[in-house]
C-alpha positions as CSV (number, residue, x, y, z in Angstrom):
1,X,0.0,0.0,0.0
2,X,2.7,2.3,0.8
3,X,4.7,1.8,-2.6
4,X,1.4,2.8,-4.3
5,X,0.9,5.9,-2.6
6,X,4.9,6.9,-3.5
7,X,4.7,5.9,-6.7
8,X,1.3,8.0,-7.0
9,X,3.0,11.0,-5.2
10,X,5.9,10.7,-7.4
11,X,3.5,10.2,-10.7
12,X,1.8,13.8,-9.6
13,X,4.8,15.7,-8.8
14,X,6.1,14.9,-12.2
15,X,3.1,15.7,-13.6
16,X,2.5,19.3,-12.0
17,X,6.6,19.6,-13.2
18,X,5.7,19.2,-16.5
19,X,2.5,20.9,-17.2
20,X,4.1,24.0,-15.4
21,X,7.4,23.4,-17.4
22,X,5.1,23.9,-20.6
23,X,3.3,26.3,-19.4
24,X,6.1,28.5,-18.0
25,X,8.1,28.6,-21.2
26,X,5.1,29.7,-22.8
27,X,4.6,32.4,-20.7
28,X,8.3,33.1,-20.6
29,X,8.2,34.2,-24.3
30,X,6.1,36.1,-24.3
31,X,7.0,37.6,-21.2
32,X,10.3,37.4,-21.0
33,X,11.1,39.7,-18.2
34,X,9.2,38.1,-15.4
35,X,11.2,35.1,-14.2
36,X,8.0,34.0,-11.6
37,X,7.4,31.3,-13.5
38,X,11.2,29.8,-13.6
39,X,11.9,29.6,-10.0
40,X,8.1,28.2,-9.1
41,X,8.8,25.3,-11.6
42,X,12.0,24.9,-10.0
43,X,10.4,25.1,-5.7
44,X,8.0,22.3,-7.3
45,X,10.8,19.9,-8.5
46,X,12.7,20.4,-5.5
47,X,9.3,20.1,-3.2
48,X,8.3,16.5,-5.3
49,X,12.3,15.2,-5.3
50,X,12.0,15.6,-1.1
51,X,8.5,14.2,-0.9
52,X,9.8,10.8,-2.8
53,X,13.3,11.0,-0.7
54,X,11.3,11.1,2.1
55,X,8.6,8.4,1.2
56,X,11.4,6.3,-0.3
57,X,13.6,6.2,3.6
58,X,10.1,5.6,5.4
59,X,9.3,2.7,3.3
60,X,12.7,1.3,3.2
61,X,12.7,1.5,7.6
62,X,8.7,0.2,7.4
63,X,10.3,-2.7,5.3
64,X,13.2,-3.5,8.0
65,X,10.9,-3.2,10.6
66,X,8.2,-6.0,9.1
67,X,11.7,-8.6,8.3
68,X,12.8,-8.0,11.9
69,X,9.3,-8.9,13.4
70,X,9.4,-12.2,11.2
71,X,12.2,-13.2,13.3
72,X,11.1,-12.4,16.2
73,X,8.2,-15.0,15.7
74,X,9.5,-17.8,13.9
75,X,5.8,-19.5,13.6
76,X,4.2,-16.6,12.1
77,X,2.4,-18.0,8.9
78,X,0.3,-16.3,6.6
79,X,-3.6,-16.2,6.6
80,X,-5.0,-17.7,4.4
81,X,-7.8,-15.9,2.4
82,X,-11.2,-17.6,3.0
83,X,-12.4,-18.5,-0.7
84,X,-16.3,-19.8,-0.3
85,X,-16.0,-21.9,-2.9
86,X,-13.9,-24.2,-1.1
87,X,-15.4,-25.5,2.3
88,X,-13.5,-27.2,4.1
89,X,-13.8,-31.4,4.7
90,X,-15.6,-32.6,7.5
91,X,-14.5,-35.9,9.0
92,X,-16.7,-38.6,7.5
93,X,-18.9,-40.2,10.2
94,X,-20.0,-43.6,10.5
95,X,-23.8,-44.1,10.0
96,X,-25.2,-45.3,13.1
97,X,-27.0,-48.4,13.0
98,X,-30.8,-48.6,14.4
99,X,-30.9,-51.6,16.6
100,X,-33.9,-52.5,19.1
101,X,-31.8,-52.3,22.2
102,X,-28.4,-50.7,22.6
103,X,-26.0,-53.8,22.9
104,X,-23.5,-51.9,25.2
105,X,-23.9,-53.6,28.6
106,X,-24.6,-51.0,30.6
107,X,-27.8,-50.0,28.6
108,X,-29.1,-53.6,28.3
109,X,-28.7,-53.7,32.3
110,X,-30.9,-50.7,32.6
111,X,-33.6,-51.8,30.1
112,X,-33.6,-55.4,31.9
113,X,-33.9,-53.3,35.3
114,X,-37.2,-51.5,33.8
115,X,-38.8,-55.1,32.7
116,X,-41.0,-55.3,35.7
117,X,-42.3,-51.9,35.1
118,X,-44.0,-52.5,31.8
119,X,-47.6,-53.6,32.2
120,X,-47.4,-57.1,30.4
121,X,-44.9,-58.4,33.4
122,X,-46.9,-56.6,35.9
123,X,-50.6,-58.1,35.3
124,X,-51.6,-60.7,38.0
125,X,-54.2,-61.9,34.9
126,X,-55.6,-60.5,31.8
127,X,-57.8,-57.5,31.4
128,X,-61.4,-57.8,33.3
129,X,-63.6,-56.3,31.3
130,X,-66.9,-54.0,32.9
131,X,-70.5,-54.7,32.7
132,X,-71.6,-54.0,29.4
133,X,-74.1,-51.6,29.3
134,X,-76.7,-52.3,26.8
135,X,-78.9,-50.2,24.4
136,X,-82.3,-49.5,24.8
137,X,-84.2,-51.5,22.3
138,X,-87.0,-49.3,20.3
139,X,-90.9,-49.9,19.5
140,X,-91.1,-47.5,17.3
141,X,-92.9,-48.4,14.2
142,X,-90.5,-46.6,11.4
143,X,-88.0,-48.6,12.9
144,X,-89.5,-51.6,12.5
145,X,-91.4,-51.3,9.5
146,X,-87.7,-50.2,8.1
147,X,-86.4,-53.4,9.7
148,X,-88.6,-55.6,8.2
149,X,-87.9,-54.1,4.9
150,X,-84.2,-55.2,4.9
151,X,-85.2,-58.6,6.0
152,X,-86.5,-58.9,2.1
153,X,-84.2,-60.1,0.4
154,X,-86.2,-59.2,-3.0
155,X,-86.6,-55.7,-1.6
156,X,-85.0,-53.3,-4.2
157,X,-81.5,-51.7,-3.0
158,X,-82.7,-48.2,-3.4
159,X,-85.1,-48.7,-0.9
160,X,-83.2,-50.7,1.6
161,X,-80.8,-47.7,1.1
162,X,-83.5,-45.7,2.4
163,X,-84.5,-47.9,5.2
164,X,-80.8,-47.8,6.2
165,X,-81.1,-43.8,6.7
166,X,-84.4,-44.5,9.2
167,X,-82.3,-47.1,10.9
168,X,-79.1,-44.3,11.4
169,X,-81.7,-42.3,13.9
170,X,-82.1,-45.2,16.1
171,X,-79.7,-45.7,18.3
172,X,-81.1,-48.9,19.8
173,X,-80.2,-52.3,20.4
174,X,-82.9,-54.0,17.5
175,X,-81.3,-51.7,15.3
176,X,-77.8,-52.5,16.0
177,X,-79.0,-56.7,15.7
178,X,-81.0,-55.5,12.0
179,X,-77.6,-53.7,10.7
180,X,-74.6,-56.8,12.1
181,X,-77.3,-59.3,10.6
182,X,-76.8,-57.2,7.2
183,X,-73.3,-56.7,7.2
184,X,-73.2,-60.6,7.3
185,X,-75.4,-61.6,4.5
186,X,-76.3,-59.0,2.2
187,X,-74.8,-59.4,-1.4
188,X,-74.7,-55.8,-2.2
189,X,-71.2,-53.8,-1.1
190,X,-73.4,-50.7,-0.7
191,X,-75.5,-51.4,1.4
192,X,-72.5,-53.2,3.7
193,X,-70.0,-50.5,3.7
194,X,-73.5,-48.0,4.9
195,X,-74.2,-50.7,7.9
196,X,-70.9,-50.2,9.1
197,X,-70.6,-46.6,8.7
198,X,-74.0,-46.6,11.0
199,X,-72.8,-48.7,13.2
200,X,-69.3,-46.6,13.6
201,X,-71.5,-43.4,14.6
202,X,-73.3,-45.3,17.2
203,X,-69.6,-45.5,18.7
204,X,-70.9,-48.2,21.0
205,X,-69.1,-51.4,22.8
206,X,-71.6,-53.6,21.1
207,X,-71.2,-52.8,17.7
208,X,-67.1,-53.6,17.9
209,X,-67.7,-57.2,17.3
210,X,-69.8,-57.0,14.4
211,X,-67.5,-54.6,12.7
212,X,-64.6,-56.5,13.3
213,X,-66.7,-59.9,11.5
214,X,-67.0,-57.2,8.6
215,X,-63.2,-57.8,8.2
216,X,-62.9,-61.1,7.0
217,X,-65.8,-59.9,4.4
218,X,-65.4,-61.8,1.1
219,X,-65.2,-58.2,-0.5
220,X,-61.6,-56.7,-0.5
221,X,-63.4,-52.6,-0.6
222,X,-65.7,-53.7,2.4
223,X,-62.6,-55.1,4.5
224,X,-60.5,-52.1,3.8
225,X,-63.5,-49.5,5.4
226,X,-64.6,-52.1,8.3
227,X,-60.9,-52.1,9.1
228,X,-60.2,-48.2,9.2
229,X,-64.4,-48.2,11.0
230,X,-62.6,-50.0,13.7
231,X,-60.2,-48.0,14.2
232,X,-62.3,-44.8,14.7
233,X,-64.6,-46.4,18.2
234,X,-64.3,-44.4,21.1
235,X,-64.3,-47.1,23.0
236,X,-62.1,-49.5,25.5
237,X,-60.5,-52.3,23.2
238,X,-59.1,-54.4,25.5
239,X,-62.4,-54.8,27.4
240,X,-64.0,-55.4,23.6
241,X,-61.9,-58.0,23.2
242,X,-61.9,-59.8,26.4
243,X,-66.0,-59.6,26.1
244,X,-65.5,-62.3,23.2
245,X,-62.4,-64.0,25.0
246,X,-65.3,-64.7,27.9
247,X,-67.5,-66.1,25.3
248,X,-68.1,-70.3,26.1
249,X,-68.9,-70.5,21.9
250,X,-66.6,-71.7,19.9
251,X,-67.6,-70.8,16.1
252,X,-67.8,-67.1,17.6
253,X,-64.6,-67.2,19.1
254,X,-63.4,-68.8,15.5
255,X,-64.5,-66.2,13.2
256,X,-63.6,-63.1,15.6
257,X,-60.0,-64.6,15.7
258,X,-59.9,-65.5,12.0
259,X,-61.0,-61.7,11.2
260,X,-58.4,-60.5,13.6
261,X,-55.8,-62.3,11.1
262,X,-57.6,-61.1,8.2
263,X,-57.6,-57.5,9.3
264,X,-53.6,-57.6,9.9
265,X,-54.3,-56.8,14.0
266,X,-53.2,-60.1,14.9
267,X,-49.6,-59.8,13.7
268,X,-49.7,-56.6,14.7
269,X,-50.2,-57.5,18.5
270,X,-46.9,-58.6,19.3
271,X,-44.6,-55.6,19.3
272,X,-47.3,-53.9,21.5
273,X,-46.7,-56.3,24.3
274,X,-44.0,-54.3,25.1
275,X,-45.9,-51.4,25.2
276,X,-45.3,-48.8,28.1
277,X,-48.8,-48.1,27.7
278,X,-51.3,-49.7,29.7
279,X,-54.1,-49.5,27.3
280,X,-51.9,-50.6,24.2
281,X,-50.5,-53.3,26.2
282,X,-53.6,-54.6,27.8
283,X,-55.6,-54.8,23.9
284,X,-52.4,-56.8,22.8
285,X,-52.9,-59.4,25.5
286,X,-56.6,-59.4,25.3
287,X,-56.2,-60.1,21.2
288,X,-53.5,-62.4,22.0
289,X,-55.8,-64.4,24.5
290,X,-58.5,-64.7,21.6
291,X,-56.2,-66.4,19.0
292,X,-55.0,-68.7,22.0
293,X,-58.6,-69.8,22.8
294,X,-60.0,-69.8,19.6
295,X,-57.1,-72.4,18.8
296,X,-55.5,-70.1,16.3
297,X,-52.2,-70.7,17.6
298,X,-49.9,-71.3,14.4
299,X,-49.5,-67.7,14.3
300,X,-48.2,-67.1,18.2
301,X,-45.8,-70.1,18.2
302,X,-44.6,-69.1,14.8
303,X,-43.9,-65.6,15.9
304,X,-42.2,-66.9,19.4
305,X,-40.5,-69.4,17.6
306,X,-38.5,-66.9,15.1
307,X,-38.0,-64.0,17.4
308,X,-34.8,-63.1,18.3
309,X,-35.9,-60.9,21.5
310,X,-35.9,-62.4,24.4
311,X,-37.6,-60.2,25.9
312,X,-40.4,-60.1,23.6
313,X,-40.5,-64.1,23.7
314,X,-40.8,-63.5,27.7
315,X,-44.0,-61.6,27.0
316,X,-45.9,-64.0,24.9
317,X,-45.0,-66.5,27.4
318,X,-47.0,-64.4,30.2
319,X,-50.2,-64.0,28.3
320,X,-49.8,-67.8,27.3
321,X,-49.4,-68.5,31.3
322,X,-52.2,-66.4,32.3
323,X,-54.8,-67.5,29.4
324,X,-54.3,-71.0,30.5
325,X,-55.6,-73.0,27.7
326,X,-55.1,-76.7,26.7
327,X,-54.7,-75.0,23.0
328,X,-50.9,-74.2,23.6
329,X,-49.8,-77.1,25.2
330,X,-49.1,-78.6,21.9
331,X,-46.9,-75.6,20.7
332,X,-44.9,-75.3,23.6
333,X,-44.2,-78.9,23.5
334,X,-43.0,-77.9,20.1
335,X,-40.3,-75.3,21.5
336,X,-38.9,-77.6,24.0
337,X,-37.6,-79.6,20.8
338,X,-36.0,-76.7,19.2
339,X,-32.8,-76.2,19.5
340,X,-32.1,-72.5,19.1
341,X,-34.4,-71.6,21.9
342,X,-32.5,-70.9,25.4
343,X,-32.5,-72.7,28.3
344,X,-34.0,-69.5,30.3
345,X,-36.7,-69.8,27.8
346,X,-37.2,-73.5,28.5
347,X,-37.2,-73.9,31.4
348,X,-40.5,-71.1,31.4
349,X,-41.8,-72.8,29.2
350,X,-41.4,-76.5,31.7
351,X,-43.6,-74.0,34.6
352,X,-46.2,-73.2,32.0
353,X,-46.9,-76.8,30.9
354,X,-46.8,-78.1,34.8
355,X,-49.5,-74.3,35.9
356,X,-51.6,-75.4,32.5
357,X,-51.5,-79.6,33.6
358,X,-52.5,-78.7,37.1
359,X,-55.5,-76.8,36.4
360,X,-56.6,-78.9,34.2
361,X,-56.5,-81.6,36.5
């Protein structure tokens, strides 16, 4: 910077030197007695040859001065100018792998520590369902005049459809009965997917179960809305469940636990065993209790059979314990003849056959 201004300053002075030069001997002819001109030309020479004397020692010390501070500090280095075009390299990282449970030990010791916390391992039995309480049943005669019309079968579907709209203002036990018996044996998917979208804004404990039979329909369009119906109740799905758990028939404990398949619940239900929520956990072992009775068991010994969790295996175990049924004595049997299962596991497995033989007894 200070070799540009010097050079600048010396650039002006000869400049000024030289336009007054011209302009002087101009003058000095034809004027040639006043000599004014001469000796400012000459104080201007001599005032820019100082200035660049001067400049010309201060920059030469300035200079000295910068080597000498160089070796003072032997690790000075130059800064280097940031140019945005070139970011600097971060150090690559490792992409962290998304496991179930942190294997370090310390982590697994404090997840085993909180095992008896979560519900599954701290019920004493499964979920006790309360009193139902029923709906009022209705003799209104639009209700069962519109009744009676949907018991024809060779009534035509655009007045069923309109019988179906009478039926939506009754919130009544007949009407519930009129619309589950539809649902099961009507041909038409109309007037199916409009039962169970009646039955979904009663948003009543009673209408679960017919909804969920809706599930396993023959008709792929009626499954799909009966399975996102059932998802919309208001209402406590573990006690829903147990309700048909408690039931002594057998063909209606079949078909709720085939629909359950159907629907995709049942394989479903095993990761929420785990479940830190009480409700979420209590419907999984209700549901799981259903396809134990029902004698749909190939999908719960299939499932304990291939998991890899320990944990989880635990937890099928207890619901198996506390259901009680003849039904998995066969499986279990099974996983005593397996190899890969542990002897933690098998030896569980020994107490549940010996609680499930004494009872029976």
């Amino acid at each position: 910077m200070r070799r540009i201004i010097l050079r600048n300053l010396m650039n002006v002075a000869a400049l000024i030197s030289i336009t007054v030069m011209v302009y002087s001997q101009n003058e000095l002819q034809a004027e040639s007695q006043q000599g004014f001109w001469w000796y400012l030309l000459v104080f201007l020479f001599l005032f820019g040859a100082m200035g660049s004397i001067i400049w010309a020692i201060v920059l030469k010390r300035s200079v000295q001065q910068e080597r000498a501070n160089k070796k003072e500090i032997p690790h000075f280095k130059k800064v280097e100018e940031f140019n945005p075009k070139i970011a600097p390299k971060e150090p690559r990282k490792e992409p962290k792998k998304e496991t179930l449970f942190d294997t370090s030990r310390q982590s697994v010791m404090s997840f085993m520590d909180t095992l008896p916390l979560l519900p599954v391992f701290l019920a004493k039995s499964l979920p006790t369902p309360k009193p139902l309480t029923p709906l009022p049943v209705s003799n209104d005669e639009g209700l069962l005049s519109a009744i009676e019309e949907l018991e024809t079968t060779n009534a035509d579907e655009e007045l069923r459809l309109l019988s179906l709209k009478v039926l939506a203002a009754f919130r009544t036990r007949n009407a519930v009965a009129a619309l589950s018996k539809l649902i099961q044996n009507d041909q038409s998917d109309e007037i199916k997917i409009k039962a169970i979208q009646i039955l979904t804004e009663f948003n009543h404990e009673s209408v679960f179960e017919p909804i969920l039979l809706a599930c396993a329909d023959s008709s792929k369009r009626v499954r799909t809305f009966a399975v996102q119906a059932l998802s919309k109740l208001n209402i406590e799905r573990s006690e829903a469940w147990m309700r048909i758990v408690e039931s002594d028939d057998p063909e209606r404990l079949r078909l709720c636990a085939s629909a359950a398949i159907e629907s995709g619940f049942a394989e479903r239900v095993f990761d929420r065993l785990l479940s830190k929520d009480t409700k979420q956990a209590n419907e999984a072992m209700a549901l799981l209790a259903l396809l134990i009775k029902a004698d749909e068991t190939t999908i719960v010994f299939r499932r304990l059979a291939e998991e890899k969790n320990q944990i989880l295996q635990k937890a099928i175990l207890k619901v198996i314990r506390l259901t009680g049924s003849d039904n998995a004595l066969g499986g279990l049997y099974l996983m005593l003849e397996r190899k890969d299962v542990s002897d933690e596991v098998k030896k569980e497995i020994d107490e549940i056959i010996e609680s499930i033989t004494m009872n029976r007894s």
